[in-house]
Phi, psi and omega in degrees: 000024174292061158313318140331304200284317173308319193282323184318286232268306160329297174330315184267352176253013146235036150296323203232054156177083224265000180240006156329052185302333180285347170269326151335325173301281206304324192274334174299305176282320159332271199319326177253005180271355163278329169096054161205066184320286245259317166308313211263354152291329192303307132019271197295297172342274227290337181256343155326321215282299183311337193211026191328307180283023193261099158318341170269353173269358205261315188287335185293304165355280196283337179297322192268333176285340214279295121040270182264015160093334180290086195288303161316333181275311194309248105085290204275313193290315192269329149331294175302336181295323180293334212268331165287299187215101178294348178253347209279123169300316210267352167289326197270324171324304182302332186293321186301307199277352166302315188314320195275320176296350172280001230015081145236075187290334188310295181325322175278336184287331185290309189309339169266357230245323185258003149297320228261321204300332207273330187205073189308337197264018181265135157313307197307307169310322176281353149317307187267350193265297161331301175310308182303311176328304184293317180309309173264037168063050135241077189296337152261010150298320175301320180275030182255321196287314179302323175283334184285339173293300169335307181275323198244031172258340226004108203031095166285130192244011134305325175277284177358281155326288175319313199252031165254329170305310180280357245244282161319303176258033174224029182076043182250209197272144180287332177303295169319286159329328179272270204316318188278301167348311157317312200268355183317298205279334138343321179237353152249074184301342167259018166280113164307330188291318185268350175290353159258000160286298197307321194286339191274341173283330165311313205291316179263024152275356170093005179281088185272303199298337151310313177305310189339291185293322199283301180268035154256324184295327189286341172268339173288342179267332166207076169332336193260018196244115177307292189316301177321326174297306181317308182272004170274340163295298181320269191315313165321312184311309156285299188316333173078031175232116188318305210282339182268351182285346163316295189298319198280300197306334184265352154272338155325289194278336174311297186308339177200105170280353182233033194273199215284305201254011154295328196282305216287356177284294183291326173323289176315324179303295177342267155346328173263359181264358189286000000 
């Protein structure tokens, strides 16, 4: 908590490095842990001044306005960061989700639309263009996207993930859906999210006993997540042991009785009382 000294040392490392973003970072984060937002715009500005053409200091900008809710400048900062640097993803990502927090997903979608044009072989964008589709219920434009992160990610495994889920939940082929799970959860093996699509390609291929271990580790890891409670219900239910299927479903619906999957939560309770 030497804080004079800290900034003294930043200060000098981007004397003898004027594009030095982690220290810039480091002076940044001082201003706000003193609760002095409006220096530490001031900050990036001076050194902006200094690197006109460097994009990451235009991303640190808009990362610190976005931040303080200020969204048009957020807006204004990242923009200039892609128009510097067309590939930098985390520029673009971040604009996109301002974009959504403003409710513009159409903005946000142009925003990936045009990343995807500048830089076709990244995943990610189509990955996050895809997620905004699903979000707004259209759910096959999201797999046309998810599949397209596929050819040109090899096996990505965030699409991976994305299109065995929907996959699962519009009746698609199963097989298929278990294999990319497979491959999801392979290469992130400590994501709760894909260890409960793959325990959910268990369940409805009827492997409940496979289901089981990925989503008791996905519920120890995030207790607050309804769905995960849910489908460990589920895989208990096949398994034929009630009292725990009970147990999950009715912690299931504790956490939120009126989200989207309470009537099928409560449904289920129904069906073990038959």
């Amino acid at each position: 908590k030497k804080y004079p000294e800290a900034q003294k040392n930043f200060e000098l490392a981007l004397e003898k490095n004027p594009r030095m973003n982690e220290a810039l970072s480091g002076l940044v984060q001082l201003q706000l842990i003193q609760k002095q937002p409006a220096k530490a715009i001031e900050r990036i500005q001076q050194q902006i001044a200094k690197a006109p053409d460097y994009g990451t200091f235009y991303l640190t900008l808009g990362q610190l306005q976005a931040g303080q809710k200020d969204f048009a400048g957020a807006i204004q900062s990242l923009q200039k960061a892609i128009a510097l640097e067309p590939n930098n993803f985390e520029a673009v990502n971040l604009l996109a989700q301002v974009q959504l927090a403003r409710g513009a997903p159409d903005e946000a979608k142009a925003s990936f639309e045009q990343a995807i044009q500048k830089n076709p072989r990244d995943p990610r964008s189509y990955v996050q263009l895809g997620a905004i589709e699903e979000s707004q219920g259209n759910w096959q434009q999201a797999q046309q996207h998810y599949q397209k992160a596929l050819e040109v990610g090899n096996d990505y495994a965030p699409a991976a993930n994305n299109l065995a889920y929907l996959l699962l939940q519009h009746g698609g082929n199963l097989d298929l859906a278990l294999s990319l799970a497979q491959t999801a959860a392979r290469a992130m093996p400590d994501s709760p999210n894909t260890a409960d699509t793959l325990a959910l390609a268990y369940i409805r291929k009827g492997n409940y006993q496979l289901a089981v271990p990925p989503l008791e580790d996905a519920v120890k890891k995030v207790p607050q997540d309804q769905t995960f409670q849910y489908h460990l219900g589920l895989a208990y239910q096949g398994m034929k042991d009630m009292a725990k299927a009970k147990a999950s479903f009715q912690r299931a619906l504790a956490i939120d009785p009126k989200s989207a999957m309470a009537d099928a939560i409560r449904k289920s309770l129904g069906e073990l009382s038959n």
